[in-house]
C-alpha positions, 0 to 999 in steps of 0.5 A, a space after each residue: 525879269 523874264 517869265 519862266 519861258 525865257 530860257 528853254 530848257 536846257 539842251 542835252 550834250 549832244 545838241 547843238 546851239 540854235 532856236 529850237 534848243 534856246 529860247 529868244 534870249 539864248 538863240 544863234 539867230 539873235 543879232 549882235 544887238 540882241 547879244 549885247 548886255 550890260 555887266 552891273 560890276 561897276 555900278 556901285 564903284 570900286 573900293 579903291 576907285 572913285 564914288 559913282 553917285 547913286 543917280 548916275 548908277 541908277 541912270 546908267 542902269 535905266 539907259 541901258 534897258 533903253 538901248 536894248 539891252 535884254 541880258 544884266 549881269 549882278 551878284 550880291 557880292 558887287 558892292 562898295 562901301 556904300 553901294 550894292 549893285 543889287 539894290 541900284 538895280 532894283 531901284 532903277 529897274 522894279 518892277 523888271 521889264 518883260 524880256 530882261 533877263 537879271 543873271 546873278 552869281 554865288 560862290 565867293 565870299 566877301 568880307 564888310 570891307 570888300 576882301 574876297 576870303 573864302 568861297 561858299 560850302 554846300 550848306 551856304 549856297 542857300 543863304 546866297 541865293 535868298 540874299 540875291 531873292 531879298 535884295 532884287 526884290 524877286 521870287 525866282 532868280 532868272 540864272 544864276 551861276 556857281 561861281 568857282 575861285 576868286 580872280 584866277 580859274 582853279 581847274 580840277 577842284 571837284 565842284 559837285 557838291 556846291 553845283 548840287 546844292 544850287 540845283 537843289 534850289 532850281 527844283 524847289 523853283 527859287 532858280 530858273 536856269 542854272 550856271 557855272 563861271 570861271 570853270 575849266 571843260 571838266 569842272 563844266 562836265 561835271 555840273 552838266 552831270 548834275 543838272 543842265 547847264 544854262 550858261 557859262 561865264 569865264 574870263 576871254 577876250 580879244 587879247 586873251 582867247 585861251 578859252 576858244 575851245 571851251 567857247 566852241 564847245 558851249 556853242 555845240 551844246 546850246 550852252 550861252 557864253 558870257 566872257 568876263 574881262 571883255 574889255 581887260 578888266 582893268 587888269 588887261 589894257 586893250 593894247 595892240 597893233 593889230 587891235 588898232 589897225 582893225 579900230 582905224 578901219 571902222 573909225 572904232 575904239 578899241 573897245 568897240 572891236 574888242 566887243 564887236 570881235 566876240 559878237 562874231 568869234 561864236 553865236 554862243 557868246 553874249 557881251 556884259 560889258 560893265 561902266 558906269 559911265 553914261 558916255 562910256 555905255 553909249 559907245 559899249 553899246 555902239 559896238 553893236 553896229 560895227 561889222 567885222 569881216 574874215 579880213 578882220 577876224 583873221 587879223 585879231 586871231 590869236 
């Protein structure tokens, strides 16, 4: 994982988002590849999915390293019934190599068979955060985010305590950067009220763009932003005309556009892609490569 330089500290409201307000890991002049991480949600399978055999996770993790990418995405609650993302991460990753940065997240609460059924109070934000420390093996978390709500954003519910209690754990040095995931503009003032806001991760894509002027605010205030649900989550199939005609263009898949669009749409905003497919991350991490012009962005706005 990275030192404890690897984030700068955060900027206040009214920075804007450039090198001197981030450090190399969160700065507009990084290139698309730089901006491309790796979402490690799928590595220990679904529940209702198929088996990934632990090897191919563990490949699959180590590939992506090799291909460059410098920003993972985990949270104790990825797990299945026989695998934890953590743990596969730990295994083909420990000791973490210099510059990658491991984002983590706590908030929702899930049951031994996988049903999200609560959300943390105050007092458990703890108790998540060491449970992240034990099974990554680590000291210090690199960010590590609050998250809000289950699948759906829950917009002005009050989120002070729980940030609190996160930041809490920042000043006693067992968090480095903080975070806030699946929150509205206000939720984020909020949290940004209590202590400086490293990054944001909320659901927005190419096909689903309602996020835009939070993504543009981020951008003003040096605040990286990571969409979920990039490439539809399974719940949004990457299905559209003008998607396809874009892909048809630069001999691209749908997903590589899908990728590539957000790479240009805002510096602000790093990809976390999630497979855990070895084919399927070779061609995430192609997207890199794929160029998109005012044509093209004009054409995929929404």
């Amino acid at each position: 994982m990275t030192s404890s330089s690897a984030f700068s500290s955060s900027p206040s409201p009214s920075s804007s988002f450039s090198s001197s307000s981030f450090s190399s890991s969160f700065s507009s002049s990084l290139s698309p590849a730089d901006r491309l991480g790796f979402g490690a949600m799928q590595l220990p399978g679904r529940w209702a999915g198929p088996v990934v055999e632990r090897a191919t996770a563990v490949a699959v993790a180590r590939r992506a390293v090799e291909l460059g990418v410098r920003h993972i995405d985990t949270a104790a609650f990825y797990f299945s019934a026989t695998e934890r993302a953590n743990d596969i991460l730990r295994e083909a990753l420990h000791p973490y190599p210099e510059g990658v940065t491991i984002a983590t997240k706590v908030g929702p609460l899930r049951t031994a068979t996988g049903e999200m059924y609560a959300e943390a109070r105050p007092e458990q934000i703890r108790g998540l955060v060491e449970e992240n420390l034990r099974q990554l093996g680590v000291d210090v978390l690199d960010l590590v985010y609050l998250r809000v709500g289950r699948l759906k954003a829950v917009g002005g519910v009050p989120i002070g305590e729980r940030f609190a209690a996160l930041a809490a754990l920042r000043e006693e040095g067992l968090v480095r950067r903080l975070g806030v995931s699946n929150v509205s503009a206000g939720q984020l003032a909020e949290a940004r009220e209590i202590a400086p806001v490293a990054a944001v991760q909320n659901r927005f894509g190419v096909l689903d763009q309602a996020d835009g002027a939070l993504v543009d605010e981020c951008a003003a205030a040096g605040i990286a932003y990571m969409p979920f649900f990039a490439l539809g989550g399974g719940h949004t199939a990457l299905q559209d005309e003008n998607l396809r005609k874009v892909a048809e263009r630069h001999g691209a898949t749908a997903h590589q556009i899908a990728l590539a669009w957000g790479l240009a749409r805002s510096p602000a905003i790093i990809q976390i892609p999630g497979t855990s497919s070895l084919a399927h991350l070779e061609e995430n991490m192609a997207a890199a490569r794929v160029v998109l012009d005012e044509d093209d962005m004009a054409l995929l706005e929404r």
